[in-house]
Residue frames as qw, qx, qy, qz and C-alpha x, y, z in Angstrom:
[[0.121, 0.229, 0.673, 0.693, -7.35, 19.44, 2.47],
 [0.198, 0.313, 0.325, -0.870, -9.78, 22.09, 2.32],
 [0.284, 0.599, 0.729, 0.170, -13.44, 21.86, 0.74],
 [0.145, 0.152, -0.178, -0.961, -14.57, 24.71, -1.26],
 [0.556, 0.458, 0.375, -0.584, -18.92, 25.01, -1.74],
 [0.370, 0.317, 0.730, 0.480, -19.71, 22.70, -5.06],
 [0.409, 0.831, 0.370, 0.075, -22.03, 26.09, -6.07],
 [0.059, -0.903, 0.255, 0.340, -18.95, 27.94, -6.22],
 [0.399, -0.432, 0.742, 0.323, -17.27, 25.27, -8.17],
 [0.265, -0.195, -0.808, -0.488, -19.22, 22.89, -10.51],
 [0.544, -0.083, 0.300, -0.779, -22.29, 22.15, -10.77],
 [0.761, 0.051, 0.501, -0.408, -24.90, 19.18, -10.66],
 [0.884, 0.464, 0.028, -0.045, -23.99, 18.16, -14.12],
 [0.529, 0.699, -0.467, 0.111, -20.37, 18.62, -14.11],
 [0.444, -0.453, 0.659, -0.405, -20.21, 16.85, -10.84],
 [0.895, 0.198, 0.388, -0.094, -22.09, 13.80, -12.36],
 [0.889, 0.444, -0.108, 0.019, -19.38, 13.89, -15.24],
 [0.194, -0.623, 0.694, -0.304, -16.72, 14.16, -12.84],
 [0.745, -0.184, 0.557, -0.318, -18.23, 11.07, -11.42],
 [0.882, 0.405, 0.187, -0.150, -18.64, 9.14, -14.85],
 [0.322, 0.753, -0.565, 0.105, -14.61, 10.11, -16.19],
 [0.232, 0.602, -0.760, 0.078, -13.41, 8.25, -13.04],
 [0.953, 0.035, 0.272, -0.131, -15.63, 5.20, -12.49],
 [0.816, 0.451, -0.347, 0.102, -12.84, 3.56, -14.74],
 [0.346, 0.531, -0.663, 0.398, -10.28, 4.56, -12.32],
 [0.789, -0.265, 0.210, -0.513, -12.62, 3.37, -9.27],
 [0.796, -0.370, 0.351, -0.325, -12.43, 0.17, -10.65],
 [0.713, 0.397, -0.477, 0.326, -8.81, -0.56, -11.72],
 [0.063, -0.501, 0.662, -0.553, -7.75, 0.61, -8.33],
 [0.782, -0.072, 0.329, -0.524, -10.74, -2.29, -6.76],
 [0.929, 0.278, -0.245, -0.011, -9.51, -4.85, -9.21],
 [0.397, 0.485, -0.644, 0.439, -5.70, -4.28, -8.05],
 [0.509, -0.385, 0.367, -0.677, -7.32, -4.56, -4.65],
 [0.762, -0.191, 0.382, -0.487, -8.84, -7.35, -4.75],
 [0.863, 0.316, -0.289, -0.269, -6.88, -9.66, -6.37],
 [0.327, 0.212, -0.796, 0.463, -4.54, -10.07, -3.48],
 [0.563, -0.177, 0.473, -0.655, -7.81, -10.90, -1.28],
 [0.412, 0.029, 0.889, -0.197, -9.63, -13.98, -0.31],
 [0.027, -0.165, -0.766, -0.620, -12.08, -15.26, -3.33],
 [0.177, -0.506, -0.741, 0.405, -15.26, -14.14, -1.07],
 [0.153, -0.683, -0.071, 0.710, -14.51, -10.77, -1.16],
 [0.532, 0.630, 0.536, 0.181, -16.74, -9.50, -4.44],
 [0.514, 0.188, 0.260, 0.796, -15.66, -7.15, -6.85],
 [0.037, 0.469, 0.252, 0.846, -18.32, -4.90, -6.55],
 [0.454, -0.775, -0.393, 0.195, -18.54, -4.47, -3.27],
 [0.595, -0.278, 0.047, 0.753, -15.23, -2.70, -3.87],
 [0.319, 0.271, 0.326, 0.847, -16.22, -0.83, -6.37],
 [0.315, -0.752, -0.533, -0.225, -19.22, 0.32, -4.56],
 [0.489, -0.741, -0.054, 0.458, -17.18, 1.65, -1.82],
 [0.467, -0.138, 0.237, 0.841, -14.88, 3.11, -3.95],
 [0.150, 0.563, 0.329, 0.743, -17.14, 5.40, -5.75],
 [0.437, -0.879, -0.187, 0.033, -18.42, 6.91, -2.25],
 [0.467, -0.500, 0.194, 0.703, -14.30, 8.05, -2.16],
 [0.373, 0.084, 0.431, 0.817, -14.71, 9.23, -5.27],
 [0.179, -0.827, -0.421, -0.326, -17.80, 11.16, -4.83],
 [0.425, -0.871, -0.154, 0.195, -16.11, 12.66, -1.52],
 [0.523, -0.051, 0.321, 0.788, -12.74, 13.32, -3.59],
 [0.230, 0.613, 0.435, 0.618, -14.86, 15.48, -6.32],
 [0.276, -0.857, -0.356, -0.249, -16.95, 17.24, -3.70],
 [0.537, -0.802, 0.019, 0.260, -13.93, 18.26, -1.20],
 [0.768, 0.042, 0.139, 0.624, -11.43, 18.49, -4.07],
 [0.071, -0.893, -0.048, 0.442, -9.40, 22.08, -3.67],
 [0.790, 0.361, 0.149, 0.472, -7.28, 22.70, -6.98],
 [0.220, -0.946, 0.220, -0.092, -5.58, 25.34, -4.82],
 [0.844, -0.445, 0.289, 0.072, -3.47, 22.71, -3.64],
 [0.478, 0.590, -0.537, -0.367, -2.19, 22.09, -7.09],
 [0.348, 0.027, 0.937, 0.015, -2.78, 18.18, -6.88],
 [0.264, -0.073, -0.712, -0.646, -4.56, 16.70, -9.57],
 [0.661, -0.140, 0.082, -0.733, -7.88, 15.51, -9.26],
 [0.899, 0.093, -0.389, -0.178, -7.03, 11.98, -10.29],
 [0.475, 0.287, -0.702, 0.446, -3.99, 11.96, -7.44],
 [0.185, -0.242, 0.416, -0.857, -6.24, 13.08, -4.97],
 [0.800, -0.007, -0.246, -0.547, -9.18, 10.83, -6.09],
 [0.695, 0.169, -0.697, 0.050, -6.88, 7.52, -5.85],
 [0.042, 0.174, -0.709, 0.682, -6.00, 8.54, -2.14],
 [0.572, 0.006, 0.490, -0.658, -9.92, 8.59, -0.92],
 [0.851, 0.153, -0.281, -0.416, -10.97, 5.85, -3.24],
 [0.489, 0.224, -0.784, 0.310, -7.97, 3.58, -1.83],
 [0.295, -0.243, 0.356, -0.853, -9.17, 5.15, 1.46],
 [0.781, -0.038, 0.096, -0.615, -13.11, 4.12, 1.29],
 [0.895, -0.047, -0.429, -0.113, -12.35, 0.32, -0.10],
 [0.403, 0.213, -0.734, 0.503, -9.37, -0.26, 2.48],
 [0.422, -0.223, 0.482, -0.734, -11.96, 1.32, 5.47],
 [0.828, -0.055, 0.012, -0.557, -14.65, -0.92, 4.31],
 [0.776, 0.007, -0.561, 0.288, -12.23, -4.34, 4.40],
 [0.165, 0.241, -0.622, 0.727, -10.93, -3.14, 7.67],
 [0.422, -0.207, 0.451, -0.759, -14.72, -3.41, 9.16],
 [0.804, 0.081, -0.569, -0.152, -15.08, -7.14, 7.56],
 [0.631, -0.536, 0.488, -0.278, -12.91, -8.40, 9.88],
 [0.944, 0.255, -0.087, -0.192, -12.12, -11.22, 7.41],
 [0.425, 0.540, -0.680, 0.255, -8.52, -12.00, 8.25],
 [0.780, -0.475, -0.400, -0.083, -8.31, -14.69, 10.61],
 [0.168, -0.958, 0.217, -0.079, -6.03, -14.11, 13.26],
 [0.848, -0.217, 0.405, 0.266, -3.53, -16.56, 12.59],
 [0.475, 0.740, 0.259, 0.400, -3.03, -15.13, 9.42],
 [0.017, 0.958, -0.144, 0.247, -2.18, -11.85, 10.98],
 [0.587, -0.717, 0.372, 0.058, 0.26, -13.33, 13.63],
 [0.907, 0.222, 0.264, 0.244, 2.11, -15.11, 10.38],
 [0.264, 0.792, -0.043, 0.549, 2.69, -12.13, 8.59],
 [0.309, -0.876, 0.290, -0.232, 4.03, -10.58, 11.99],
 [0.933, -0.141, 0.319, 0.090, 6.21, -14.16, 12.43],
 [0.743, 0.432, 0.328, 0.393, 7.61, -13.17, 8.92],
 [0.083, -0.950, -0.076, -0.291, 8.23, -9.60, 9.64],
 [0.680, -0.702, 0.203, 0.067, 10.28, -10.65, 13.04],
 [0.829, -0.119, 0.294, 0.460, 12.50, -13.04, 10.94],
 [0.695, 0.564, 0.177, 0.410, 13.69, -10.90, 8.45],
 [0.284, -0.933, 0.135, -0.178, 14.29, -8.31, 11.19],
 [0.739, -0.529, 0.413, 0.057, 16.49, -10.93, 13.01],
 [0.876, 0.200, 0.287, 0.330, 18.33, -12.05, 10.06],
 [0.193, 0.931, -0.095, 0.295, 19.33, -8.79, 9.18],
 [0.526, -0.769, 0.307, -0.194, 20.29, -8.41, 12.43],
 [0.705, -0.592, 0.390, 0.039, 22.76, -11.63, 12.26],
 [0.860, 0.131, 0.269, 0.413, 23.54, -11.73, 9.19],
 [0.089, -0.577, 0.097, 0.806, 24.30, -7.79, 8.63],
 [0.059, 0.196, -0.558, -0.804, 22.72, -7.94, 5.19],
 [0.710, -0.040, -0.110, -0.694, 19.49, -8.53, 3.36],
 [0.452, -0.335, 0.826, -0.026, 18.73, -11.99, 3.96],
 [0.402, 0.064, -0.668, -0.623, 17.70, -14.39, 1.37],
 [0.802, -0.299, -0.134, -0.499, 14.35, -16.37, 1.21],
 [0.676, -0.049, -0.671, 0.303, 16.43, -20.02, 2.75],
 [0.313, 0.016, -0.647, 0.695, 17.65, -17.78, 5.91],
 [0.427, -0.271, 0.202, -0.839, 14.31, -16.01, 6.77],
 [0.907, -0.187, -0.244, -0.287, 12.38, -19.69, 6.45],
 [0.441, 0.157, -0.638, 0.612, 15.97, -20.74, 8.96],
 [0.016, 0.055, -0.580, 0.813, 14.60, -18.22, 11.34],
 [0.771, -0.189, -0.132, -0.594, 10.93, -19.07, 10.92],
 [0.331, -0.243, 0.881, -0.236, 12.28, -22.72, 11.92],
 [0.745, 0.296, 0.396, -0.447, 10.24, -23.87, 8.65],
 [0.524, 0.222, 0.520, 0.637, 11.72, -25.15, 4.78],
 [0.081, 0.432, 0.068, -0.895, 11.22, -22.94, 2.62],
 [0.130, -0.214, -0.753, -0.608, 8.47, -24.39, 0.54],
 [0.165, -0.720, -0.631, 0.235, 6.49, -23.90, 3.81],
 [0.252, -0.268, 0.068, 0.927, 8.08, -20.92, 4.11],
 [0.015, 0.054, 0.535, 0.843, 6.61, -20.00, 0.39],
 [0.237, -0.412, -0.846, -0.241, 3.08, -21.33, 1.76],
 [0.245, -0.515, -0.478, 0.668, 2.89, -18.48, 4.06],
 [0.172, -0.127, 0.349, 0.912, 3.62, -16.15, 1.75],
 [0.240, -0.189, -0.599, -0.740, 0.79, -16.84, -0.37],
 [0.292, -0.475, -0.830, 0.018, -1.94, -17.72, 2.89],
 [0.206, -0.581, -0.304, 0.726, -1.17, -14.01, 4.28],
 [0.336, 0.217, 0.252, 0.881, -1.18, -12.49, 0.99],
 [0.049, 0.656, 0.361, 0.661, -4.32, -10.37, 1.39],
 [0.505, -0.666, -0.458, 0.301, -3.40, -9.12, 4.80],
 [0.357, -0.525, -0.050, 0.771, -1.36, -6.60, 3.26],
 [0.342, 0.674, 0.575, 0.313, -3.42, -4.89, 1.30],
 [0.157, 0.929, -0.149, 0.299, -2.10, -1.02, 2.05],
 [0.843, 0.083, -0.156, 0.508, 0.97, -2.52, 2.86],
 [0.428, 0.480, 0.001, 0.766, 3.12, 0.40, 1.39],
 [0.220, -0.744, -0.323, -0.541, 0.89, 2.83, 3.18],
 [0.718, -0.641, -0.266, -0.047, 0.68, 1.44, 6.76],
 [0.027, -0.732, 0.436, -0.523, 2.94, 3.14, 9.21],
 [0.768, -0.078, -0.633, -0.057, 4.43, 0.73, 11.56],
 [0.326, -0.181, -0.573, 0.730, 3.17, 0.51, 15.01],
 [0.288, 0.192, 0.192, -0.919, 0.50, 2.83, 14.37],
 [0.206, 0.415, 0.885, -0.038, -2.75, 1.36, 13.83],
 [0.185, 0.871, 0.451, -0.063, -5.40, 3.30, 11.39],
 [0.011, 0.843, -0.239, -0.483, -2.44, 5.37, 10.34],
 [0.817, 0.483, 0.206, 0.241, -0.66, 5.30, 6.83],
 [0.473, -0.317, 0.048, 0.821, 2.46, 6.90, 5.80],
 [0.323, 0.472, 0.270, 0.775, 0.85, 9.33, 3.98],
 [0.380, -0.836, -0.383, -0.104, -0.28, 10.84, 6.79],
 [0.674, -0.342, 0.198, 0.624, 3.80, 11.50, 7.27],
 [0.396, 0.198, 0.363, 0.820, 3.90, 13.21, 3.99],
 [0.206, 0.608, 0.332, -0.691, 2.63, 17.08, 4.43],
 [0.377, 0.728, 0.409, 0.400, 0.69, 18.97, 1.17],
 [0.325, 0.745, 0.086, 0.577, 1.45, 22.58, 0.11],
 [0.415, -0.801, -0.216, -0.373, 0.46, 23.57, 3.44],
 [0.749, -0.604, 0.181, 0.203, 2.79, 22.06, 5.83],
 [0.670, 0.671, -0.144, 0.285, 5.89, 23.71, 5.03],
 [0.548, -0.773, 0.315, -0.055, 7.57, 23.99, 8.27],
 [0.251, 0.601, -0.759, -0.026, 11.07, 22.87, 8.53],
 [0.575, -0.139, 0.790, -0.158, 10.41, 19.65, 10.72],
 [0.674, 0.422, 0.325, -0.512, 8.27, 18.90, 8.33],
 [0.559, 0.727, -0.389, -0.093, 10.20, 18.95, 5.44],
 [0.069, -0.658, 0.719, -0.212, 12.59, 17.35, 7.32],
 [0.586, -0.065, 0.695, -0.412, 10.61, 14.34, 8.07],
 [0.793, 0.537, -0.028, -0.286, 9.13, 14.10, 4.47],
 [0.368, 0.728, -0.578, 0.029, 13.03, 14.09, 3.13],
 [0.358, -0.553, 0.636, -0.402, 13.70, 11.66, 5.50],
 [0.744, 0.161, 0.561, -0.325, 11.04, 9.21, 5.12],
 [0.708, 0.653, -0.220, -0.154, 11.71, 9.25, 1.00],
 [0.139, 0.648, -0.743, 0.090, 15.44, 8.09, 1.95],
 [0.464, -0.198, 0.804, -0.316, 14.71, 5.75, 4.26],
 [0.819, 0.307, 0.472, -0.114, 12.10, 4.02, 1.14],
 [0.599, 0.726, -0.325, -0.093, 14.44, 4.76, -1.34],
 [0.071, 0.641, -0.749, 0.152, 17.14, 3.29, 0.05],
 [0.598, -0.002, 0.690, -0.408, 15.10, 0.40, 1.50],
 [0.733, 0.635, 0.057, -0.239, 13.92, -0.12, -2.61],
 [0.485, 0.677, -0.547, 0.082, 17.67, 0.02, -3.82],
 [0.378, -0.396, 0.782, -0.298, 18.45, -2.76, -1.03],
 [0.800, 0.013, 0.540, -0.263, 16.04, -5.27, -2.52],
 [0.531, 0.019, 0.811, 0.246, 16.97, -8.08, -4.29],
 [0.073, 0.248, -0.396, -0.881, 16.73, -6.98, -8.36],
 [0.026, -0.362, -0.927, -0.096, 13.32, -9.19, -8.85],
 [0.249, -0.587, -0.565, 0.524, 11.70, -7.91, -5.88],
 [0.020, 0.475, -0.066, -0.877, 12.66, -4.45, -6.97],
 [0.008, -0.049, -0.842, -0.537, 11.46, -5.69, -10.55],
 [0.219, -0.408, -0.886, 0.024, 8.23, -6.43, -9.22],
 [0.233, -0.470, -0.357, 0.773, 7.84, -3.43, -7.27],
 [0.138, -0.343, 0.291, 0.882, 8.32, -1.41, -10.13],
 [0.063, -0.197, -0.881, -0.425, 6.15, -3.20, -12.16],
 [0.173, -0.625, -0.758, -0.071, 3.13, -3.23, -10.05],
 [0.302, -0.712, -0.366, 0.518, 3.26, 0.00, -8.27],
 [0.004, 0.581, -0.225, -0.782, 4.84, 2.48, -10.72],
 [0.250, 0.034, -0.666, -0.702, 3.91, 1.06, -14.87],
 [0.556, 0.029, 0.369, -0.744, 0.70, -0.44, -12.88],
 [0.562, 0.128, -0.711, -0.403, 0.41, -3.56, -14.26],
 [0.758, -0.337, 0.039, -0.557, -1.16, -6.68, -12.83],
 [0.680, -0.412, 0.606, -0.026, 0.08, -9.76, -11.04],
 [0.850, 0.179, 0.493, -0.046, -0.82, -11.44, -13.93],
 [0.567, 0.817, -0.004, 0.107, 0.60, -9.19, -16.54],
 [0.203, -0.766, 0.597, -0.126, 4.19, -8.91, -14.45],
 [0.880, 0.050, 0.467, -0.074, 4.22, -12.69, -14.82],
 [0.720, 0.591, 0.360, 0.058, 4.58, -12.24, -18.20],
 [0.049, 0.931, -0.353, 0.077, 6.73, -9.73, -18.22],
 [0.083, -0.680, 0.722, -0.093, 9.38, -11.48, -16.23],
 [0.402, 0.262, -0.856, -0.192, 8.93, -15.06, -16.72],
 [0.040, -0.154, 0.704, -0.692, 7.88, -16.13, -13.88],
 [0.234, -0.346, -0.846, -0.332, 4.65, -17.71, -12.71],
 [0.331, -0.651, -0.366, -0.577, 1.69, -15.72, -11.55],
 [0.695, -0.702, -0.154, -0.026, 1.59, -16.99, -7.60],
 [0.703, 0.082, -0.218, 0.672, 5.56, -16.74, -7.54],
 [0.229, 0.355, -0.118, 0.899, 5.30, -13.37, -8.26],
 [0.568, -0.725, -0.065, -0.383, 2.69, -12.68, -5.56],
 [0.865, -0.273, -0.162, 0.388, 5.37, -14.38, -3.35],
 [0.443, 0.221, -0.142, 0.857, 8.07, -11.67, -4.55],
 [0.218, -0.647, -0.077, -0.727, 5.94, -8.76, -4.44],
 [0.622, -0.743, -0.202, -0.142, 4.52, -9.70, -0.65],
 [0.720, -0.454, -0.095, 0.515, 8.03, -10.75, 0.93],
 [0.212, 0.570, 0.138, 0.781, 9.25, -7.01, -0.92],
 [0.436, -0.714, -0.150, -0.528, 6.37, -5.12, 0.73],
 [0.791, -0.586, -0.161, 0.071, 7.54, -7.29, 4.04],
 [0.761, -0.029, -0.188, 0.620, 11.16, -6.72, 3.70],
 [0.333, 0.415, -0.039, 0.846, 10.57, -2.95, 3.52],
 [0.558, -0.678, -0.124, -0.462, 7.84, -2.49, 6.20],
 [0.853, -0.097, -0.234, 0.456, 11.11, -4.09, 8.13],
 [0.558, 0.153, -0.115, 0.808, 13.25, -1.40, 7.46],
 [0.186, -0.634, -0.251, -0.708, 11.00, 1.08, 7.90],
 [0.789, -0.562, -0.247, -0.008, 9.90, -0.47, 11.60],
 [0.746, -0.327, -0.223, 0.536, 13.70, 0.32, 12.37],
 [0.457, 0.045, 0.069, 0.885, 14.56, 3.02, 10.98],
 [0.263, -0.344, -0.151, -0.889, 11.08, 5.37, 11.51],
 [0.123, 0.002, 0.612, -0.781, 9.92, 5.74, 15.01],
 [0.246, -0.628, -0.737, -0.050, 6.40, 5.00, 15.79],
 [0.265, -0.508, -0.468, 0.673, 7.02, 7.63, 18.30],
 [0.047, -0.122, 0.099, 0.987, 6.99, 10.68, 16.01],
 [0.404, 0.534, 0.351, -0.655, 3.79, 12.73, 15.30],
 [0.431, 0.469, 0.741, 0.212, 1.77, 12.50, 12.57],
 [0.380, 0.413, -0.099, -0.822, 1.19, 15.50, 9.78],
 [0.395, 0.560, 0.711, -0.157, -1.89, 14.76, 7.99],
 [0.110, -0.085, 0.419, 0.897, -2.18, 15.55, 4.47]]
């Protein structure tokens, strides 16, 4: 993404109402954030970081690209709060080696049972019930905060770094994009109709944990339960079926 000189673009006032439009979106994207973190972790620390992505969104945004301003904003504002949890350090590491524990099994069930597995067989191959099972769920939840994003096996990468802009139009390229969309589409139309439910809910009509509750009956921490073991079942499929090895284009 190319910068272009703010005196060739806006100026000093339309930059400041650039800034003021998407403070709102700053800190819906900091609220969704942080309500699958530990209770420590203040609201407006998030939002604090997040407007430094949204200040560097305005100032580097090219509308060559044809990308909105507000799709381009969400990326560096997701960006700045996800960098600034990542130099907390606040996940213990037990926590992290759970979520990887939970990851394995659902791999391995696949694997023996040749289909998705339900919640009973993954807490089978955890070697736990599955009310403990359920207690994981909810002790790891904020470990996957850019879940969706993270590229497994690659640390400090995301899949959008997989997905090229305007620019990268090479066939591999394309090829890789097309690829990667199958591989989460198809990985989406595998999960259980909840799960998918859930998905849909929180990620595409943007609603909250609490407001997806409602929606589908369901109590509040449940659905943090669906939504995480989702996010886990597809960062599975994804681990098998998209190389670490392959290079990285960088949108």
């Amino acid at each position: 993404m190319y910068a272009y000189a703010e005196s060739e673009s806006i100026d000093g006032h339309e930059r400041e109402r650039l800034i003021l439009e998407h403070l709102p979106q700053v800190r819906l994207i900091a609220r969704r954030i942080q309500e699958r973190l530990p209770d420590n972790i203040a609201l407006e620390d998030l939002v604090s970081s997040g407007v430094i992505g949204l200040i560097s969104a305005i100032d580097h945004f090219d509308p060559g690209h044809n990308v909105k301003l507000k799709t381009y904003a969400e990326y560096k504002i997701r960006g700045a709060i996800l960098d600034s949890l990542r130099g907390l350090d606040w996940a213990p590491r037990q926590k992290r080696r759970r979520a990887k524990q939970i990851e394995a099994a659902i791999a391995a069930a696949e694997q023996l049972y040749q289909r998705l597995p339900t919640e009973d067989e993954i807490a089978a191959q955890l070697g736990v019930s599955l009310e403990e099972y359920h207690q994981w769920l909810v002790e790891i939840r904020g470990l996957n905060v850019a879940s969706l994003e993270h590229a497994p096996g690659s640390p400090g990468k995301d899949l959008l770094h997989y997905i090229a802009d305007g620019a990268g139009s090479l066939p591999s390229v394309l090829l890789e994009r097309s690829e990667l969309e199958r591989i989460l589409t198809a990985g989406i139309d595998g999960l259980p109709e909840t799960e998918r439910k859930v998905l849909s809910l929180y990620y595409r009509e943007e609603l909250t944990l609490r407001e997806i509750a409602s929606v589908i009956g369901l109590h509040e921490s449940r659905v943090s339960q669906l939504k995480l073991q989702a996010i886990l079942r597809l960062r599975t499929t994804i681990a098998a079926r998209w190389p670490s090895s392959r290079g990285t284009v960088r949108a």
